[in-house]
N, C-alpha and C positions, 0 to 999 in steps of 0.2 A: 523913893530910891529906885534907882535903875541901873544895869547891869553896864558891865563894860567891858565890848569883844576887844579879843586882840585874834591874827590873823595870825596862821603860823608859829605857836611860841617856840621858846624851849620846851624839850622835852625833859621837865625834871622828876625828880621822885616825888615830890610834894603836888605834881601836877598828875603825874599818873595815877596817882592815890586819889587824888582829886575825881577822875574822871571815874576810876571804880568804883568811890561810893557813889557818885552819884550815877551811873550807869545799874548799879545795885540796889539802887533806893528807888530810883525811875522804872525798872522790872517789875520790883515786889511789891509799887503798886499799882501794877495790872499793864503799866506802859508799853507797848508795841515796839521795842526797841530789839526785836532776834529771840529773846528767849523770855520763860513765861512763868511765875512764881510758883514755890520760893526758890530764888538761888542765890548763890553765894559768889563774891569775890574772886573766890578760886574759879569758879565756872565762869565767872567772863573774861578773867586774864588772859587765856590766848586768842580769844577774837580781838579785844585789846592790843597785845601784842601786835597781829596783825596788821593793826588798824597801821600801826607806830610802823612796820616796815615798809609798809605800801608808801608813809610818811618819807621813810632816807630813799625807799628810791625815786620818789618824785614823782610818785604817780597820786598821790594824795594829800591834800592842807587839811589845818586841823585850824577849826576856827571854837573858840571857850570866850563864854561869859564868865565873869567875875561880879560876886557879890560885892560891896564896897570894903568888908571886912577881908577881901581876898579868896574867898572861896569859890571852889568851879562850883558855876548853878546852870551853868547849859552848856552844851553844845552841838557841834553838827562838823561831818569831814564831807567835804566836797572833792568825788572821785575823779580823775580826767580817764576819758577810753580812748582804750588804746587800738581800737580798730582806726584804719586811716581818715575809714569813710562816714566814722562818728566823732570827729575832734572839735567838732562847735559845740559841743554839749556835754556837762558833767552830770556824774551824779551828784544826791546829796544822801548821805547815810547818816545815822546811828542821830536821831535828831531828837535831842531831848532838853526837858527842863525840869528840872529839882522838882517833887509835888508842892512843898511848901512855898514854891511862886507861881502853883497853877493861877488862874483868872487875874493876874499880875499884866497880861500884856507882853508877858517874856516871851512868851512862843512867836506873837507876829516880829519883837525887837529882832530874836534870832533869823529870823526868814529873813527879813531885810539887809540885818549883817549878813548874809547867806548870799542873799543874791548884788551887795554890794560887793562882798570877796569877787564872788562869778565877772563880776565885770571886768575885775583888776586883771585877770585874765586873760590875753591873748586869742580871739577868735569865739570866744565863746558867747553862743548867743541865745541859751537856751539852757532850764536847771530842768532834769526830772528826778522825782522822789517816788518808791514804793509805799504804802502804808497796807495796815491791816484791815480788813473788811469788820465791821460788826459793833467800831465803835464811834462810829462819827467820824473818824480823821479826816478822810475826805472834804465834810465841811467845814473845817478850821481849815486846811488847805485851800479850798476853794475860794473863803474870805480873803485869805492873804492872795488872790491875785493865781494860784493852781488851777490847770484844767484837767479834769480828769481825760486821759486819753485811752486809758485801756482797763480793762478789768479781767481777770480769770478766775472763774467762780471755785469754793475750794480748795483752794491752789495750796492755803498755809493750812496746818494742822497743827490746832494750838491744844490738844489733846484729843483722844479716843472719841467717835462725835461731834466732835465739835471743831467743822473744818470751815476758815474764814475764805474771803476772798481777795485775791490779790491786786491790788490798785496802781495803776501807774500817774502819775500826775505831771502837768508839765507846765512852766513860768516860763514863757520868752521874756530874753531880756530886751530884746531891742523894739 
């Protein structure tokens, strides 16, 4: 079985739900996605939210895998910036994939629809993603074709103690 991105959808209620559990399910287990178990629904709705305005005003695409049975099992929104003098390069945010298809291959599928959307793009010749320090990402990144270009030690503090480091990563596309 293998997923199937769509680019852009509708923004419906069975999709938005969609992305909660699975932004919900992808946190609470242990997933580096903004915030850090256990939380609930309620606590990622308005980054959610956000995610969806940044979406109407065009400064953000929302790209979702689909299980065969219909359900969001990934995704990933690719940011455009808005300074003049960084318009050849998006970001990529909130990059996730359901546990229940970890070591599936879904994570490099997503990258690829990632950096396939990036192309469709206008100008842009280049994806960077942050990740978190402490749990590998880095080198599942790196596999997929990522270079790590910057790191700030610390930087995230995913409780009292226990401060990761912050990663920047970058895929040319051309």
């Amino acid at each position: 079985m293998s997923l199937t991105f769509t680019l852009d959808p509708a923004v419906t209620p069975v999709l938005r739900d969609g992305i909660l559990d699975l932004w919900t399910d992808v946190s609470n287990a242990g997933g580096a996605v903004g915030f850090v178990p256990p939380v609930t629904r309620e606590v990622i709705r308005p980054e959610l939210v956000r995610h969806f305005a940044q979406m109407a005003e065009g400064r953000t695409r929302l790209l979702v895998g689909h299980e065969e049975a219909g359900q969001v099992a990934a995704t990933a929104f690719l940011t455009f910036n808005t300074h003049r003098l960084m318009t050849h390069w998006v970001w990529l945010y909130t990059v996730m994939v359901h546990p229940r298809h970890q070591g599936r291959g879904y994570g490099r599928d997503l990258l690829a629809a990632a950096a396939d959307a990036a192309r469709t793009c206008d100008g842009i010749e280049a994806i960077r993603l942050t990740c978190r320090g402490g749990l590998g990402l880095e080198h599942f990144y790196g596999s997929c074709g990522y270079k790590e270009v910057g790191r700030v030690p610390g930087a995230i503090r995913v409780a009292t103690g226990d401060d990761r480091d912050d990663i920047t990563m970058l895929l040319p596309l051309t």
